[in-house]
N, C-alpha and C positions, 0 to 999 in steps of 0.2 A: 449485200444479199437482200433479194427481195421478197417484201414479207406484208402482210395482213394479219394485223392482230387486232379480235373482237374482247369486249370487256361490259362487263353487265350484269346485274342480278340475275342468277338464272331460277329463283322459284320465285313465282308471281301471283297472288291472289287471285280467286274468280273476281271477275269486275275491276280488277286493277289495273295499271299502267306500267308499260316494258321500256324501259330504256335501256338502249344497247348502242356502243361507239365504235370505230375501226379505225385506228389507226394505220397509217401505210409508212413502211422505212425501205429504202433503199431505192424510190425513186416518188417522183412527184403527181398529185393527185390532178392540176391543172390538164386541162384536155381528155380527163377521163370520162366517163358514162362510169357511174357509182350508183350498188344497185344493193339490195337486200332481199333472199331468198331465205325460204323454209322448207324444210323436207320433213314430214312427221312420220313415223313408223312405218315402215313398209310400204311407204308412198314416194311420189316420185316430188325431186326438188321443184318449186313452183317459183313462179317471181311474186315477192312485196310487194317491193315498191323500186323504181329505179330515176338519178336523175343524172341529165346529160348536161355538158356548159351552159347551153343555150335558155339553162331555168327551165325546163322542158322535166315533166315529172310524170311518169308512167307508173299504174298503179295494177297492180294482180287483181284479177276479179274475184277472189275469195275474200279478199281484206280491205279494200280500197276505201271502206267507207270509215275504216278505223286507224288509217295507217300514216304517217308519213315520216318521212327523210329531210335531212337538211346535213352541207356539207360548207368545210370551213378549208378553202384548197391550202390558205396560208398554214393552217398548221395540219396539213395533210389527215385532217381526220372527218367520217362521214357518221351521220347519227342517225338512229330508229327510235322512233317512238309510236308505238302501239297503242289506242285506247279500248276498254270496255273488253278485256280480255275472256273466253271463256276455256275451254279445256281442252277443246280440240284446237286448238292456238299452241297447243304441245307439241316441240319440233325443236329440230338444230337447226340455226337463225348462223347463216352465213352471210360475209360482205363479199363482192365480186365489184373488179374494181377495169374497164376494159377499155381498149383502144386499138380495134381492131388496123387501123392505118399504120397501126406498127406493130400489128401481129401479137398485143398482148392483153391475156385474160387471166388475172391473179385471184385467187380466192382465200379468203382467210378460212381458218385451220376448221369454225363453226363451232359455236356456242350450245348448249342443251339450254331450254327454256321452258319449263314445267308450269303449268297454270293450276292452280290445283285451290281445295277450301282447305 
């Protein structure tokens, strides 16, 4: 079965740092485009941060100055790390993991992420 599963502290200080991991089962992370999205209340999902094989790292213009990804294909798992967090950084923090050449776009289940003092 295939699956995305995110894992991470989900309450983070103002001014702290977010680290959040995805691991994928039931198929393999090589030749995917792996990406990290946020939706916060009543807003629409946005893109993080996203990276493709080619070392190639696409960053959302809301976060890109605080954000980044790093992905480890041998043990099928992709990382977010977030700096300088403020409140509105509050959001469910999904992995999307995709290949469209063979028609597939997985998403894990999405994490809640609370910045708060």
């Amino acid at each position: 079965q295939v699956q995305l599963v995110e894992a991470g502290r989900g309450l983070v200080l103002i001014g702290g740092t977010l680290r959040l991991c995805c691991v994928a089962y039931g198929f393999e992370f090589d030749g995917y485009d792996l990406g990290w999205y946020r939706q916060a209340l009543g807003k629409q999902r946005e893109l993080g941060v996203s990276s493709i094989p080619s070392d190639k790292t696409n960053f959302g213009d809301s976060v890109q100055r605080r954000i980044n990804i790093s992905r480890d294909d041998g043990k099928n798992t992709v990382y977010l790390q977030m700096n300088s967090l403020k409140a509105e950084h509050t959001a469910v923090y999904y992995c999307d993991a995709e290949r469209w050449v063979l028609g597939h776009n997985y998403w894990g289940q999405g994490t809640q992420v609370t910045v708060s003092s």
